[in-house]
N, C-alpha and C positions, 0 to 999 in steps of 0.2 A: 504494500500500500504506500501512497507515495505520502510524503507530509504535508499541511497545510501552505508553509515556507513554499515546499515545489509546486504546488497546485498553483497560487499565487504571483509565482514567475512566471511559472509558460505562461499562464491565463493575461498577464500585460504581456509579453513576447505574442500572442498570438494577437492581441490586441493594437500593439504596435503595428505588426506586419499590414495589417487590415487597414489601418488607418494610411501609412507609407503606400499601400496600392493604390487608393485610392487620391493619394496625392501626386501618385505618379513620380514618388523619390525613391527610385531603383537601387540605388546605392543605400539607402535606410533599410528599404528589402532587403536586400542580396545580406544586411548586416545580421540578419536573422538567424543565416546558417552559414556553419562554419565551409561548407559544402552545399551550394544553392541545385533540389531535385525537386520536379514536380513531376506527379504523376496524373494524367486526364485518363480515369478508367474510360468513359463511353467513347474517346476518341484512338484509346489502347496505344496515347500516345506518352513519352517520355523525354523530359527536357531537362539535362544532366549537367549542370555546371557553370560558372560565369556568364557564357557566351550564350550557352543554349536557351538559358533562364531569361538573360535578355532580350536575345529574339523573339521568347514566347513573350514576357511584356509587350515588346515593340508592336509585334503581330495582332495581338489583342487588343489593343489600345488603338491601333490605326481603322480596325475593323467596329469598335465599341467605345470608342475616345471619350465618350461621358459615363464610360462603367464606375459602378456604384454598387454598394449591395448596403441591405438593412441582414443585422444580424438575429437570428430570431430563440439561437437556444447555445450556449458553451455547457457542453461534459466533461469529465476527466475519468481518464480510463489508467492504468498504473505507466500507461509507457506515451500517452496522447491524451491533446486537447481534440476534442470532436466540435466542430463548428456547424450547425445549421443556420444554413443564413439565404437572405433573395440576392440573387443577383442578377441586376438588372443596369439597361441600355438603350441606347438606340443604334442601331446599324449600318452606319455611316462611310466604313471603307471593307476592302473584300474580305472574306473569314474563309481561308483558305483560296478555294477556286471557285466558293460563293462569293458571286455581286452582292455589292453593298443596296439593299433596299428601304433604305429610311427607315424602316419598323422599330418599335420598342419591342423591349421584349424584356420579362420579371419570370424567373427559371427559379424554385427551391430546388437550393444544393446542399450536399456535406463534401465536409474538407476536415481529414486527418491530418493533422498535425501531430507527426510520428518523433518522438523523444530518442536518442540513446539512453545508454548507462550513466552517459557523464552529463547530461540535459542538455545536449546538442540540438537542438532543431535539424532532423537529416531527410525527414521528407513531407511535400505539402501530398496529401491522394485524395485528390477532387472527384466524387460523385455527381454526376445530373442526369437529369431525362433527356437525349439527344429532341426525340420525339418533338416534347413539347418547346424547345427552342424552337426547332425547325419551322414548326406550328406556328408559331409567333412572326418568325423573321420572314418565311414565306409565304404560310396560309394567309397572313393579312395584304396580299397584293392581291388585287380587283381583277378578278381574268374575265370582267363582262367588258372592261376598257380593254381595245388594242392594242394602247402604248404600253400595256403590262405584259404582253405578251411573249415579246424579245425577252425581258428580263426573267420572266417565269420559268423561258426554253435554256436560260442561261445557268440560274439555278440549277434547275433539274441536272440539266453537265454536269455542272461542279458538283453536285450531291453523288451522281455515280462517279466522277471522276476520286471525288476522296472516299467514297466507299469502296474503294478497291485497294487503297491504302495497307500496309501490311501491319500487322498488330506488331510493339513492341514486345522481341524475345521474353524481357523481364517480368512483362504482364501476362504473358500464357504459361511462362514456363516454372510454375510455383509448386514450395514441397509443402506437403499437406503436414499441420503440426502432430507432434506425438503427445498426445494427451495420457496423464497416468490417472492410472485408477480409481 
């Protein structure tokens, strides 16, 4: 069981990280972990280190540049903060090899915030409903107007084109724990 003392550290370290996102002070992030990893289980994607972590900010933020989230629940589990929280946007540049279609969009997520031994911060493992983004950023363009229509046949691409994407090894290739008796 962890002590009150460690409960109370992550819980501002996770609180901090949250706040530095949405400021968009990457380097206050990155200060989070001594080793910057995040994991997007519904996208089975992995962003492992300085560069790669920036990227994903860069990415995200060009696609979602007024990303925000309301936080709605923090747990403590002996080795992780568990975060439910909204996060929400508007759609603004491309999210992957999706067109940007002005939509908002407010998705509940979880985000593990995974501890070491030594209270390292070593990795963020974001949960969402792929679905209901999609729902949001696409289902809201009008296909009874024309002019939506190029965009819609653009989407749709991009949605097969990164659904064929290959899952990260480290996210399929998991040892099932040994549990005693």
């Amino acid at each position: 069981m962890i002590t009150e003392d460690v409960r109370k550290a992550r819980q501002k370290l996770v609180l901090d990280h949250f706040r530095d996102e949405v400021r968009q002070d990457w380097d206050d992030v990155l200060s989070t972990f001594p080793h910057p990893h995040y994991e997007l289980i519904p996208t089975m994607t992995v962003h492992d280190g300085q560069g790669e972590v920036r990227g994903y900010y860069h990415d995200s933020r060009v696609a979602f540049p007024d990303q925000d989230h309301e936080i709605i629940a923090l747990r403590h589990s002996d080795d992780a903060v568990i975060a439910e929280f909204w996060l929400l946007g508007t759609h603004l540049g491309p999210l992957g090899a999706i067109p940007p279609t002005g939509n908002r969009f407010r998705v509940r997520m979880t985000a593990y915030f995974i501890f070491d031994a030594e209270e390292n911060l070593v990795c963020e493992r974001i949960y969402f409903d792929t679905l209901t983004l999609l729902k949001q950023l696409i289902g809201g363009l009008d296909l009874r107007n024309p002019r939506n229509w190029v965009l819609a046949a653009r989407c749709v691409r991009g949605l097969l084109k990164t659904s064929s994407d290959k899952p990260h090894p480290a996210l399929t290739r998991t040892t099932p724990p040994a549990f005693a008796d």
